[in-house]
C-alpha positions in Angstrom: -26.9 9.7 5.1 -25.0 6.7 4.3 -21.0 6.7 2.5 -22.3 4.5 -0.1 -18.8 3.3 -1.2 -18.3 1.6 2.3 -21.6 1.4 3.4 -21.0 3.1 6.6 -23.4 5.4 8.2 -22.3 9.5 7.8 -25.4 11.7 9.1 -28.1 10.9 11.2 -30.8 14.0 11.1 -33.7 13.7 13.4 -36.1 15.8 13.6 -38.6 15.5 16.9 -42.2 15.2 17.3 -44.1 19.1 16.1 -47.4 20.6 16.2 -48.5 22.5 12.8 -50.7 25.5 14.0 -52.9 26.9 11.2 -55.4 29.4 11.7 -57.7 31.7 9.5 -57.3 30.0 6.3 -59.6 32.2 4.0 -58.4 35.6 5.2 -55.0 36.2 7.2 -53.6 33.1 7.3 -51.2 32.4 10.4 -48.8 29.5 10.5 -47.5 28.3 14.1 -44.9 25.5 14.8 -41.8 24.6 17.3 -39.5 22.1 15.4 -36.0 20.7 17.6 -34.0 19.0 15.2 -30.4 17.8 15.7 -27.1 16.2 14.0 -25.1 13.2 14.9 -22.1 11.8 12.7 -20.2 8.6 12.8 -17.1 8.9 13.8 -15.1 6.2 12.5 -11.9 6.3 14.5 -14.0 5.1 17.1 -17.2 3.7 15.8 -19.3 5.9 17.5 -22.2 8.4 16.8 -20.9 11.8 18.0 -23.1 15.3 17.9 -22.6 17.4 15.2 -25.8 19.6 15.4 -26.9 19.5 19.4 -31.0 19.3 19.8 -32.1 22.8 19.4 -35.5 24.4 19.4 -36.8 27.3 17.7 -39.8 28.8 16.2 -41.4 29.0 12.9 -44.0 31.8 12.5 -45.7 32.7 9.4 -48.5 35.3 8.8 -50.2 36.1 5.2 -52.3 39.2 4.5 -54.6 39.3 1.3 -55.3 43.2 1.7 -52.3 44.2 1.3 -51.0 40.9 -0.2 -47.8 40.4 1.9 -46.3 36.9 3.4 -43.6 37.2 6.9 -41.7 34.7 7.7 -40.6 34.8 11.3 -37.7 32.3 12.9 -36.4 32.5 15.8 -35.5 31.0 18.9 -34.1 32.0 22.6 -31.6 28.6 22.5 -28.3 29.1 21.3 -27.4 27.2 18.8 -24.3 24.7 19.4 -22.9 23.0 16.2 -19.5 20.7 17.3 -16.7 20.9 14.1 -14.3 18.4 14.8 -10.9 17.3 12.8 -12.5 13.8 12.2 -15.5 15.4 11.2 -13.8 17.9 8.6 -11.7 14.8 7.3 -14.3 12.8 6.6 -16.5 15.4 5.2 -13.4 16.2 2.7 -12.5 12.2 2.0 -16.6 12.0 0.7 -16.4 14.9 -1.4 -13.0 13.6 -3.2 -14.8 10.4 -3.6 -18.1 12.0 -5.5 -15.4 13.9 -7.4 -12.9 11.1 -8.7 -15.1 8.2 -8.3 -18.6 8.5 -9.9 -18.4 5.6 -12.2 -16.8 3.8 -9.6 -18.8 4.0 -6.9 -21.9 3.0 -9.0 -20.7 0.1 -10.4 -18.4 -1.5 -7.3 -19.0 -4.6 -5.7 -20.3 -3.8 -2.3 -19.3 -7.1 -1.0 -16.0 -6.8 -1.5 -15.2 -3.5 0.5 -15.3 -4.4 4.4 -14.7 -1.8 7.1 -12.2 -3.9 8.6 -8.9 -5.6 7.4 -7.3 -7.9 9.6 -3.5 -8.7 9.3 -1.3 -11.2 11.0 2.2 -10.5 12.1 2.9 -12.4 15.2 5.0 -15.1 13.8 2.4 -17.9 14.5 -0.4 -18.8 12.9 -3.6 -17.5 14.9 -7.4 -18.2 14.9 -9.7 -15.3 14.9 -13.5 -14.7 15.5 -16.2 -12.1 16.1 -17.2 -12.3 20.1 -21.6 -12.1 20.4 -23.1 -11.7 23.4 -24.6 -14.7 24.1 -21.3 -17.0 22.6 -23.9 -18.5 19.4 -23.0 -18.5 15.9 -19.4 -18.0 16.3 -17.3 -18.9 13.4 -13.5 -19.4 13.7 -11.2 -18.4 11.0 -7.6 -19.1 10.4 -5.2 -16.8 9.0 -1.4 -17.6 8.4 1.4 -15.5 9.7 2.4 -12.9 7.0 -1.0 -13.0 5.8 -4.2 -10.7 5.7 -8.0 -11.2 5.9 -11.1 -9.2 5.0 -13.4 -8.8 7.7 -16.9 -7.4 9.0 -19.1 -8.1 11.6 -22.6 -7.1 10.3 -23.8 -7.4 6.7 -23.5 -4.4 5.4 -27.3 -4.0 4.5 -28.3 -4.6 8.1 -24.7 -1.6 8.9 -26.7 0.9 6.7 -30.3 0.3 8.2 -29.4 1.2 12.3 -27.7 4.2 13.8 -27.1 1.9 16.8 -24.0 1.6 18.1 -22.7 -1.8 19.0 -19.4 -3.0 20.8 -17.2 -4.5 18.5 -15.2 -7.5 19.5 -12.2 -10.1 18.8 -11.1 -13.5 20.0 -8.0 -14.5 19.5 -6.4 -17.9 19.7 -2.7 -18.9 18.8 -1.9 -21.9 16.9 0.7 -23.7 18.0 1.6 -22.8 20.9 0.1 -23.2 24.7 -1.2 -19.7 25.3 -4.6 -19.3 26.7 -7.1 -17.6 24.3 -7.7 -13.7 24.5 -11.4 -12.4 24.6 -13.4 -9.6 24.1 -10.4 -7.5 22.1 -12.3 -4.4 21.3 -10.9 -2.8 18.1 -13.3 0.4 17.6 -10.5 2.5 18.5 -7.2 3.6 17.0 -4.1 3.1 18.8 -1.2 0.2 20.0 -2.4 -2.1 22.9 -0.6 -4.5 24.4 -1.9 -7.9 25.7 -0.6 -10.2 28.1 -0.4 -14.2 27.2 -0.6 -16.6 29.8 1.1 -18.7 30.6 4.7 -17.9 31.1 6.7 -19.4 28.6 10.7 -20.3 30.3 9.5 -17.8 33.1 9.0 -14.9 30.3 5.1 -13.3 30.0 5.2 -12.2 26.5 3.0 -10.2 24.9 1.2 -9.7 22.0 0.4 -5.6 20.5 -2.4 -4.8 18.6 -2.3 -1.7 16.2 -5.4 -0.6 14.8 -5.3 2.8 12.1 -7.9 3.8 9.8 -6.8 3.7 5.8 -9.0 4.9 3.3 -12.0 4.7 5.6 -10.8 0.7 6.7 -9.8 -0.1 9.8 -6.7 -2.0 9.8 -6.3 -4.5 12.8 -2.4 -5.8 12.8 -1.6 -8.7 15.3 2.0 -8.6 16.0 4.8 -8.6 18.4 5.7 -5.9 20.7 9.4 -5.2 18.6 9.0 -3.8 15.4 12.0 -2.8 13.1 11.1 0.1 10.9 12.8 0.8 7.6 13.5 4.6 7.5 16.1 4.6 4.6 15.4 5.1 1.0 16.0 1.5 -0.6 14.7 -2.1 0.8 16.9 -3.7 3.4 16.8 -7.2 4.3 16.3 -9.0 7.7 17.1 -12.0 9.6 16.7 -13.5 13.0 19.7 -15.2 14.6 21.1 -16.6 17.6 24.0 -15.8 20.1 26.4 -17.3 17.7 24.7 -15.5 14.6 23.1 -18.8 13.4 20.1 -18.2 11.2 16.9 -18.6 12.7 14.5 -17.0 10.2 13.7 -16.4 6.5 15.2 -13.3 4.9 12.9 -10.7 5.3 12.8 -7.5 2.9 11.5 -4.7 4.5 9.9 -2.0 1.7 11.3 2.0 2.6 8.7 2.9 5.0 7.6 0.1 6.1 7.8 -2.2 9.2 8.8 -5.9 10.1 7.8 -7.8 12.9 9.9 -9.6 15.0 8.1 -13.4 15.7 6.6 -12.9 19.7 9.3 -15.5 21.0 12.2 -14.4 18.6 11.5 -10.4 19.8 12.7 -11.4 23.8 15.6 -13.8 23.5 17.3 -13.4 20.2 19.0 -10.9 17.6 19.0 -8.7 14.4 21.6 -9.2 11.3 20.0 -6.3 8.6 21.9 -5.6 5.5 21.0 -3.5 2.4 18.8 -5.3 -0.8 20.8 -8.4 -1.8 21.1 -6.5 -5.4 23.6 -3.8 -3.7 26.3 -6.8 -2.6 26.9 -5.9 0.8 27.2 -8.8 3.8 25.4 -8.9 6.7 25.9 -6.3 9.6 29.3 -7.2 11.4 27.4 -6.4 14.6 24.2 -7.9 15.6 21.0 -5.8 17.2 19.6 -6.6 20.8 16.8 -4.9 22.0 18.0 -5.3 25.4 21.8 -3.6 24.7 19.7 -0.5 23.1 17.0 0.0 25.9 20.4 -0.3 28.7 21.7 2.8 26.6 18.4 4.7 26.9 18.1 4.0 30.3 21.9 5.2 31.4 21.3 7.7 29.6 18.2 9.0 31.4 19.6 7.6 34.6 22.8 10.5 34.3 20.6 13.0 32.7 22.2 13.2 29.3 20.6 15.3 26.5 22.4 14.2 23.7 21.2 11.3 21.7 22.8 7.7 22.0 24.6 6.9 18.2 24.2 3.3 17.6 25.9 2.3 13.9 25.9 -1.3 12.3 28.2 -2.1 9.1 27.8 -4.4 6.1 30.9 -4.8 4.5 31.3 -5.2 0.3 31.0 -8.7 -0.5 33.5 -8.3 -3.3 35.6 -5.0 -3.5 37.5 -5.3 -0.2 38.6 -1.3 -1.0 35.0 -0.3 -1.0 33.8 1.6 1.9 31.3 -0.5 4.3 27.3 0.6 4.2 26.5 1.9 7.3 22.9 2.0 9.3 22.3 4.1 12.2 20.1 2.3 14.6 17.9 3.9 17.5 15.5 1.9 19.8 12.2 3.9 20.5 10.2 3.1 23.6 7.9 4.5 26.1 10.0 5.9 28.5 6.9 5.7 31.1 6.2 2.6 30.5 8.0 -0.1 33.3 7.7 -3.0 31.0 10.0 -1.1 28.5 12.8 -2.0 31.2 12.2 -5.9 30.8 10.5 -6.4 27.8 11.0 -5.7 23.7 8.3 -3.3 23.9 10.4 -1.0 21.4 10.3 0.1 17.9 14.3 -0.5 15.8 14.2 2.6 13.4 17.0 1.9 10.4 18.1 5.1 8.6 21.3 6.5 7.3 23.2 8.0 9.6 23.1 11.4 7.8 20.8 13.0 5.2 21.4 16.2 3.7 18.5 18.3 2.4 18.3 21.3 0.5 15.6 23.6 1.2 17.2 26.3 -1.2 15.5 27.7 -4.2 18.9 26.6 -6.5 20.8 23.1 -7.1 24.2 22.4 -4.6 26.8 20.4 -5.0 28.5 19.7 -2.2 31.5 18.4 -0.3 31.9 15.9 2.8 34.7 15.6 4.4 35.4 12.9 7.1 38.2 12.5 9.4 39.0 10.1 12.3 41.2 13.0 14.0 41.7 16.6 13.5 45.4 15.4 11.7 43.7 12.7 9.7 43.7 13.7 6.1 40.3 12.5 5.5 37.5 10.8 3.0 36.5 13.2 0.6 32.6 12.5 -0.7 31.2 14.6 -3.7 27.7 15.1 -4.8 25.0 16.7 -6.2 21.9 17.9 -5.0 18.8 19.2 -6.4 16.5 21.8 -4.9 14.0 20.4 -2.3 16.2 17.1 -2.6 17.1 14.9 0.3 20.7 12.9 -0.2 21.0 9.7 2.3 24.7 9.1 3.2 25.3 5.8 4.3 29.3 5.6 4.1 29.9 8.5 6.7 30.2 8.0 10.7 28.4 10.9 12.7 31.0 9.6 15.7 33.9 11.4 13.6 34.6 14.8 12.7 32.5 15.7 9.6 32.7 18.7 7.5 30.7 20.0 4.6 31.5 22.7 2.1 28.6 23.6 -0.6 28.5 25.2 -3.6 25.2 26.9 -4.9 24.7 25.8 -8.6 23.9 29.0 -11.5 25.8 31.6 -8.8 28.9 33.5 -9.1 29.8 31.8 -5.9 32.6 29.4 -5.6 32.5 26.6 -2.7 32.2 27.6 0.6 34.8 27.0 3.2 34.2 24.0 5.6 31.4 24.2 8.3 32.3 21.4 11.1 28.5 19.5 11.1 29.4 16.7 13.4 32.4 16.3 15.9 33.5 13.9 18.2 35.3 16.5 20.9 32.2 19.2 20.8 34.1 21.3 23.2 37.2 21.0 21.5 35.8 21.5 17.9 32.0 22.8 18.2 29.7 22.6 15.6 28.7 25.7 13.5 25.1 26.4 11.9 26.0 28.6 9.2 28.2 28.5 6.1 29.7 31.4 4.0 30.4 31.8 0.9 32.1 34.4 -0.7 32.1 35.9 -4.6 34.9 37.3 -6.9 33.8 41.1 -5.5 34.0 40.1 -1.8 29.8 39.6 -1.2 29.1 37.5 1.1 26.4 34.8 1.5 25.5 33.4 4.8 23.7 30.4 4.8 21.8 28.4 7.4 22.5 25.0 8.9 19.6 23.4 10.8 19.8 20.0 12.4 17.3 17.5 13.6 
């Protein structure tokens, strides 16, 4: 059975060699036989053909009587029968039965040619040269792609893909442009997951590295060639980002980063220089006052581990207004993922820079809020007072609030007889002093109370 969108290979039945016993054809007819068939499928992530049905044998016995007329069927078999359900299996299954549902029309009439099982995307900065490795090193041909850009790629023609339930080891070659690093060889990219690759030689006594991400979308395998530091967008809106030096001096385009999705620092840039981010251009804020260093976020994780601290590190850059001085500054809170297991992580970008606001507020009740935020520097401080509104199942990013101050929030539950509720301390900056609270209560004109939940994360 063969996804015939893709052209991929689905089902492989086979069905083993069988002798057909007949006897007594005139009179009481007997029927003898000892089929084994079995299942494999293709499991994409991985490009390999995995058991669904395991060989099994059993017995086929049929007997026919003319006086009285009567027919038995007898099946049976002293094997058990092993049938392997996996979650790629049930996701696929589910994928092919959407597409014969929406897409009838369209997978009748689409261009085979044009839908490859592989898409390969360069993010490394450089431009790089690409090709599919053979065993003997014959018919090779090189392609280029640009940085930033992406290229459609197979290794067999798709006729010959749908005509063998052979597995083969799929290959890259890699070769930057450029720049002296030796070529890499024999990348295998069958199977999802983040890699990284060491180039040689040293470049100012520094090994970099190159990562390479391969996911499945839409039954494509996406191949991404990029650095080992990747800044991830988590807001709601597009920000913008820049590469600079020690003195903040541009070194990069402006690059807009969709909410979502990821940017990746060039391989060189990632080690020795820094981050300026700022919200879209259209909002009129400057860039960050303070610049981001991989190496200033992965010291913080590693005191922090080093004195056994559980609470999290809080790292906030600011964009101030370019034109209302009095307007508050747009604040990111920045966190630097890496693999705490992983040595390299100690001397090398081998992080992930997530961007998001530095608090979101969701409501997970069945009725509209509006609520209040009130921020203070100091218990005496008389505060920043920040009004909203807040649908049901709604999430509200604040990026004008600092989770290093003391921050209250007082709600009011929309269609109720209940007024506001008093203020619930969310976030404090002496925790023994002022501890946070997880509920809020609010009280109506008869002296009913509602208790409310508040969960963090």
């Amino acid at each position: 059975m063969i996804d015939d969108l893709y052209s991929l290979p689905m089902l492989d039945f086979k069905l083993d060699r069988f002798d057909l016993e007949v006897k007594e054809w005139s009179s009481d007819m007997k029927v003898h036989t000892l089929l084994q068939p079995s299942i494999n499928y293709f499991n994409v992530r991985n490009s390999h053909w995995e058991p669904l049905l395991e060989p099994w044998q059993f017995v086929v016995h049929v007997s026919k009587s003319l006086q009285p007329a009567n027919m038995v069927i007898d099946v049976f078999s002293k094997e058990n029968l092993n049938i392997n359900i996996t979650h790629t299996f049930i996701e696929t299954a589910l994928q092919v039965m959407t597409t014969i549902q929406k897409e009838p029309v369209h997978a009748a009439t689409v261009n085979r040619e044009a839908l490859v099982p592989y898409l390969i995307r360069n993010r490394t900065g450089y431009p790089i040269h690409v090709w599919a490795e053979s065993e003997n090193n014959t018919d090779i041909v090189v392609h280029k792609i640009k940085d930033g850009s992406d290229m459609n790629w197979r290794f067999d023609d798709w006729r010959k893909m749908r005509e063998t339930v052979t597995s083969r080891k799929n290959t890259l070659g890699l070769q930057f442009d450029g720049v002296p690093w030796e070529s890499l060889k024999d990348i295998p990219v069958e199977r999802e997951g983040r890699n990284l690759y060491v180039l040689r030689p040293k470049l100012n006594s520094v090994s970099h590295r190159v990562a390479i991400d391969i996911h499945i979308k839409n039954n494509v395998k996406v191949v991404t060639f990029s650095s080992a530091l990747l800044v991830e967008n988590a807001t709601s809106l597009p920000i913008e980002v820049v590469v600079v030096d020690s003195n903040r001096k541009h070194l990069s385009s402006v690059q807009k980063i969709v909410p979502g999705g990821e940017f990746s620092v060039p391989i060189e840039d990632a080690y020795k220089n820094r981050l300026l981010v700022r919200p879209d251009r259209g909002f009129n804020f400057n860039w960050s006052t303070e610049t981001i260093f991989w190496r200033e976020l992965a010291t913080q994780q590693q005191r922090q581990q080093r004195y056994n601290s559980s609470g999290q590190i809080i790292n906030n850059v600011s964009c101030r207004p370019i034109e209302e001085a009095s307007q508050q500054p747009f604040l990111f809170q920045v966190r630097g993922g890496t693999d705490n297991f992983d040595p390299i992580a100690k001397d090398y970008p081998y992080m992930t820079i997530r961007l998001s606001a530095p608090v979101e507020i969701e409501n997970l009740l069945p009725y509209n809020i509006q609520y209040k935020i009130l921020e203070k520097t100091s218990p005496k401080h008389v505060g920043n007072t920040l009004t909203s509104y807040l649908r049901s199942g709604g999430i509200s990013p604040l990026h004008t609030v600092d989770v290093r101050n003391l921050m209250l929030l007082s709600i009011a539950v929309e269609n109720t007889s209940f007024p506001h509720s008093d203020y619930a301390i969310v976030s404090s900056h002496d925790p023994e002093e002022l501890p946070e609270e997880n509920i809020l209560t609010l009280t109506d004109p008869y002296g009913l109370k509602l208790t409310l939940g508040i969960h963090r994360q």
